[in-house]
C-alpha positions as CSV (number, residue, x, y, z in Angstrom):
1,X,0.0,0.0,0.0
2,X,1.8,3.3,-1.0
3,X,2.7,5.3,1.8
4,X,0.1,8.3,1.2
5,X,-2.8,6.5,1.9
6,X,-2.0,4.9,5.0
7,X,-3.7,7.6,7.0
8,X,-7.2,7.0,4.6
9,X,-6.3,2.8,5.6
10,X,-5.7,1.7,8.8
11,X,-3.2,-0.9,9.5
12,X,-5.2,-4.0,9.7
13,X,-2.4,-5.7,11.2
14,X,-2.0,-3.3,14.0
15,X,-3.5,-5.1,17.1
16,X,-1.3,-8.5,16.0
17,X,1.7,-5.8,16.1
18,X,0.9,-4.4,19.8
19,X,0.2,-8.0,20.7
20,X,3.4,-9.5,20.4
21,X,5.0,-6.3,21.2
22,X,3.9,-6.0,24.9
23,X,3.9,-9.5,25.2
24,X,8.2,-9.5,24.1
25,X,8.0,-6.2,27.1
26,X,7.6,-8.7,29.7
27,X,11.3,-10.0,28.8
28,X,12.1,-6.7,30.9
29,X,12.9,-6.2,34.2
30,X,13.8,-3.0,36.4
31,X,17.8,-2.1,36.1
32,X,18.2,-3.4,32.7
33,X,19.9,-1.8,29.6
34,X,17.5,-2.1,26.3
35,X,17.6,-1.4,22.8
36,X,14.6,0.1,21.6
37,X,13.4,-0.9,18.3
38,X,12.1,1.6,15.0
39,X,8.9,1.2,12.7
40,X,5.2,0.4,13.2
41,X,5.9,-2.6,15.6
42,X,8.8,-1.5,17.6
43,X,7.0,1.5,18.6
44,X,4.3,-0.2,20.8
45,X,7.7,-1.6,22.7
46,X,8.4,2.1,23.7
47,X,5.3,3.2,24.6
48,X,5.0,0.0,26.4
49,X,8.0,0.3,28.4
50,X,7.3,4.2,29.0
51,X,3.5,2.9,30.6
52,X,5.7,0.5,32.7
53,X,7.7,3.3,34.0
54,X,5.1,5.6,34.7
55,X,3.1,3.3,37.0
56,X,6.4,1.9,38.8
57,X,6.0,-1.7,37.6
58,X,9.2,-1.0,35.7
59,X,12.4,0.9,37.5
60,X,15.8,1.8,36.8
61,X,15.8,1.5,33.1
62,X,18.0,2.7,30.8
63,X,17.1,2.7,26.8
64,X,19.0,3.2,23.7
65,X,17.2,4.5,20.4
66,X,18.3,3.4,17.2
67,X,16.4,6.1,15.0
68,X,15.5,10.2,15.6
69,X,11.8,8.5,15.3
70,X,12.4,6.4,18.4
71,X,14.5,8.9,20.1
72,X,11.9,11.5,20.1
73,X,9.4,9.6,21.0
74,X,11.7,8.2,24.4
75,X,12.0,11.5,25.4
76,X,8.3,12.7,24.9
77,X,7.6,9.5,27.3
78,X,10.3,10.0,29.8
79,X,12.3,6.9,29.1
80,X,16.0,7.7,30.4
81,X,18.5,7.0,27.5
82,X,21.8,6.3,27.3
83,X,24.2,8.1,25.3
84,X,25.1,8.3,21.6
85,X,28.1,6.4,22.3
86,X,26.3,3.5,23.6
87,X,28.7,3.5,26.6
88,X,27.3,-0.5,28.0
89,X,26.4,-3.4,26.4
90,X,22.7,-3.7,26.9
91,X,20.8,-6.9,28.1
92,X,18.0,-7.2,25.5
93,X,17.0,-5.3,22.4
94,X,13.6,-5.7,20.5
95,X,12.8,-4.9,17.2
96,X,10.6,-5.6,14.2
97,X,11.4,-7.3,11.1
98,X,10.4,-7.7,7.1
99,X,11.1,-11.1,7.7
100,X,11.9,-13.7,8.8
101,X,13.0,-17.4,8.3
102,X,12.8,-20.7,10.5
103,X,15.6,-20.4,12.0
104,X,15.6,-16.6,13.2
105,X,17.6,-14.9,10.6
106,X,15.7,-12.0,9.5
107,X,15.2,-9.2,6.9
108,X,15.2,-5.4,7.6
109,X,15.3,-2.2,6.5
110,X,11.8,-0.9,5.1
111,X,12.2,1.7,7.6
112,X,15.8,2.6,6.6
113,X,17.3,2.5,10.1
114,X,19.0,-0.7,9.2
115,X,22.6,0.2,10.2
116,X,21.7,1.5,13.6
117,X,19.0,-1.3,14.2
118,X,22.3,-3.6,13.8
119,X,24.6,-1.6,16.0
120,X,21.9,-2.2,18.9
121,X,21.3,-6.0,17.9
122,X,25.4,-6.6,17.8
123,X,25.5,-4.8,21.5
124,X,22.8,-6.9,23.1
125,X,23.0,-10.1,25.2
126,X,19.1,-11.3,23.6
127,X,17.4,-9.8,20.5
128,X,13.8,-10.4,20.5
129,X,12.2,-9.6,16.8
130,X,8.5,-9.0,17.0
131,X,6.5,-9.6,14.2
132,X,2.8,-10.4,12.9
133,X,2.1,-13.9,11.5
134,X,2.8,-12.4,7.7
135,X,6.7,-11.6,8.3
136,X,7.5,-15.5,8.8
137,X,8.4,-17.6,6.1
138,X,10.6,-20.6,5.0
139,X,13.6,-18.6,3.3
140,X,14.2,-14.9,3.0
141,X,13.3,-13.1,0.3
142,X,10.3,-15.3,-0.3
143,X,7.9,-12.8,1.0
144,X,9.9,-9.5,1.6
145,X,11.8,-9.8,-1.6
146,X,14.4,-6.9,-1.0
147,X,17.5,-6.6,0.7
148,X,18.3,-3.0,1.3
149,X,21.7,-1.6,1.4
150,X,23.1,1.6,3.1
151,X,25.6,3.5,0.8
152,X,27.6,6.7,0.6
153,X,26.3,8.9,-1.7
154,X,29.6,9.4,-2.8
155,X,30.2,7.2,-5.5
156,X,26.5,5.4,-5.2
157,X,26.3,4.1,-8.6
158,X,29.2,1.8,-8.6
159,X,27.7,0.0,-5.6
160,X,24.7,-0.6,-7.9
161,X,26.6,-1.9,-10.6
162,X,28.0,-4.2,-7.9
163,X,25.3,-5.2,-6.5
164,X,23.7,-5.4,-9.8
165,X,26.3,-7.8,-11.0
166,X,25.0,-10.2,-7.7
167,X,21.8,-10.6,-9.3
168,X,19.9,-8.0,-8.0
169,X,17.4,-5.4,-9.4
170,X,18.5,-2.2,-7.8
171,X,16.2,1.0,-7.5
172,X,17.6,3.9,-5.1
173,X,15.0,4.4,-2.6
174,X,13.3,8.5,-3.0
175,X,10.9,10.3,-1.5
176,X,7.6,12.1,-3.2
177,X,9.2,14.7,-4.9
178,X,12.2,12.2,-5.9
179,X,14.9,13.4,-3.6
180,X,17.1,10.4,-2.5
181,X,15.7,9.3,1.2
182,X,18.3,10.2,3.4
183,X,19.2,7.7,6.3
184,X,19.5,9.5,10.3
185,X,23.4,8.9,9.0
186,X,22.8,10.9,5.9
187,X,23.7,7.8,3.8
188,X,21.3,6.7,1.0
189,X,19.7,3.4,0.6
190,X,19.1,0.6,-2.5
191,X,17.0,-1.8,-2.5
192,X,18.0,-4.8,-3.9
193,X,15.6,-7.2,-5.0
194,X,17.5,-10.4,-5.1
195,X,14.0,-12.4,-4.9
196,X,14.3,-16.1,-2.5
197,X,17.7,-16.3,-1.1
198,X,19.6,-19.7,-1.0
199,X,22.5,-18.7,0.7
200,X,22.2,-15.4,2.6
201,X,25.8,-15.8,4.6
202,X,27.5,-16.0,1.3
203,X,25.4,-12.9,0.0
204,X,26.4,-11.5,3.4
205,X,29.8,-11.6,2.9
206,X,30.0,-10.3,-0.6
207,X,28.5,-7.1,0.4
208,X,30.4,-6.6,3.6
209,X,33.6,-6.9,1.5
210,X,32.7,-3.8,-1.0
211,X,33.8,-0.1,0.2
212,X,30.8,2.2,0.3
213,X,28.5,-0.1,1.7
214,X,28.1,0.8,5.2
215,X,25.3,-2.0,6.0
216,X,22.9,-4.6,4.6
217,X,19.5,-5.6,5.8
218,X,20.8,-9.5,6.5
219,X,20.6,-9.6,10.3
220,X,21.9,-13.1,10.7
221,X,22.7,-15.5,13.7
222,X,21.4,-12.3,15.7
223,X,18.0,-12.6,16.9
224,X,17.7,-15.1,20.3
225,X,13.8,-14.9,20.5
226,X,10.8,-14.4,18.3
227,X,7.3,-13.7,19.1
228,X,4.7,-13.8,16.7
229,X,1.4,-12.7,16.9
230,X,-1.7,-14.0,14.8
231,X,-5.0,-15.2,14.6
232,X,-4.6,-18.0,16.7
233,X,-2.9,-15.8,19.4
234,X,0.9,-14.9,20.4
235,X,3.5,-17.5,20.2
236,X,6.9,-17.3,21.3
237,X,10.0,-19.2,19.7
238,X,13.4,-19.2,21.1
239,X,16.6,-20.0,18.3
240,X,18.5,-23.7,18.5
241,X,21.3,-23.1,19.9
């Protein structure tokens, strides 16, 4: 559904979304260091934890935002955050996804916060992802075909070729007037439609290899927990180690 029009549409998703994301909030407990999460899932997780706060079930917390969205909207509720520099590890992080496949790798990046999101995920003891029913499937890019890519600007085009030359079809992503979207880095991102993905380590690695790509949306061997919410109800699933 194009962007515009999602104030005219509700999300009919949106209760499956605050579902499993106060139910991954219970993972919580007073002292701990967390990594918020950015996009329409994550952001029940902060207004979650900022309810907790204000009625005293929750103490002593300390948050770290991944995106100016989040950010903002920790401060509006009072959450305390650590610094930019992420100065601790932090116990648990929770996020959404685009995807994700049976065995906890995920997709992201629709929301173009990608880079950070991974920052927080490498820094934390457990990621929980938090998703509705339609972000699971059995390989990535079976239902969220594109893997998107944070670039310089400087030189942009030759990482397309690149990632061209992998297989992909590569579009830069712009806003309504055109402009290129802009990442809270001030990077730009592709999105690279590779379609399913039969190897994404090996993927991995060929893009982490290539100067001017500062991230991809592979988050792999990251994510501890998932909870997924549905029809049927909320479901939690914890990786094989």
């Amino acid at each position: 559904m194009p962007a515009k029009l999602g104030a005219l549409y509700p999300d009919p998703y949106v209760e499956q979304k605050r579902a499993a994301a106060e139910h991954a909030v219970q993972f919580i407990t007073s002292g701990m260091r967390v990594g918020l999460g950015s996009g329409s899932t994550a952001i029940f997780v902060t207004r979650r934890v900022g309810e907790l706060l204000r009625t005293g079930e929750l103490r002593d917390i300390a948050a770290f935002a991944p995106s100016k969205g989040t950010l903002a909207e920790a401060v509006a509720l009072g959450i305390p955050l650590l610094g930019d520099d992420l100065p601790a590890d932090l116990d648990i992080a929770i996020d959404g996804a685009d995807e994700v496949d049976p065995e906890l790798n995920a997709l992201k990046g629709g929301g173009g916060a990608l880079l950070r999101e991974k920052i927080v995920a490498q820094a934390s003891r457990r990621v929980v992802l938090v998703v509705d029913e339609r972000k699971v499937s059995p390989q990535l890019g079976t239902n969220w075909p594109v893997v998107t890519v944070e670039v310089l600007p400087y030189g942009w085009r030759s990482q397309a070729r690149y990632l061209e030359g992998l297989g992909a079809a590569v579009t830069l992503r712009t806003d309504d007037a055109g402009a290129p979207v802009c990442t809270d880095n001030g990077n730009w991102l592709l999105d690279c439609a590779f379609g399913p993905i039969a190897d994404p380590e090996s993927l991995a690695r060929r893009l982490e290899v290539r100067a001017g790509i500062l991230e991809h949306g592979l988050f792999l061997g990251l994510a501890t927990d998932l909870v997924v919410a549905g029809m049927a109800g909320v479901r939690h699933v914890l990786r094989e180690r």
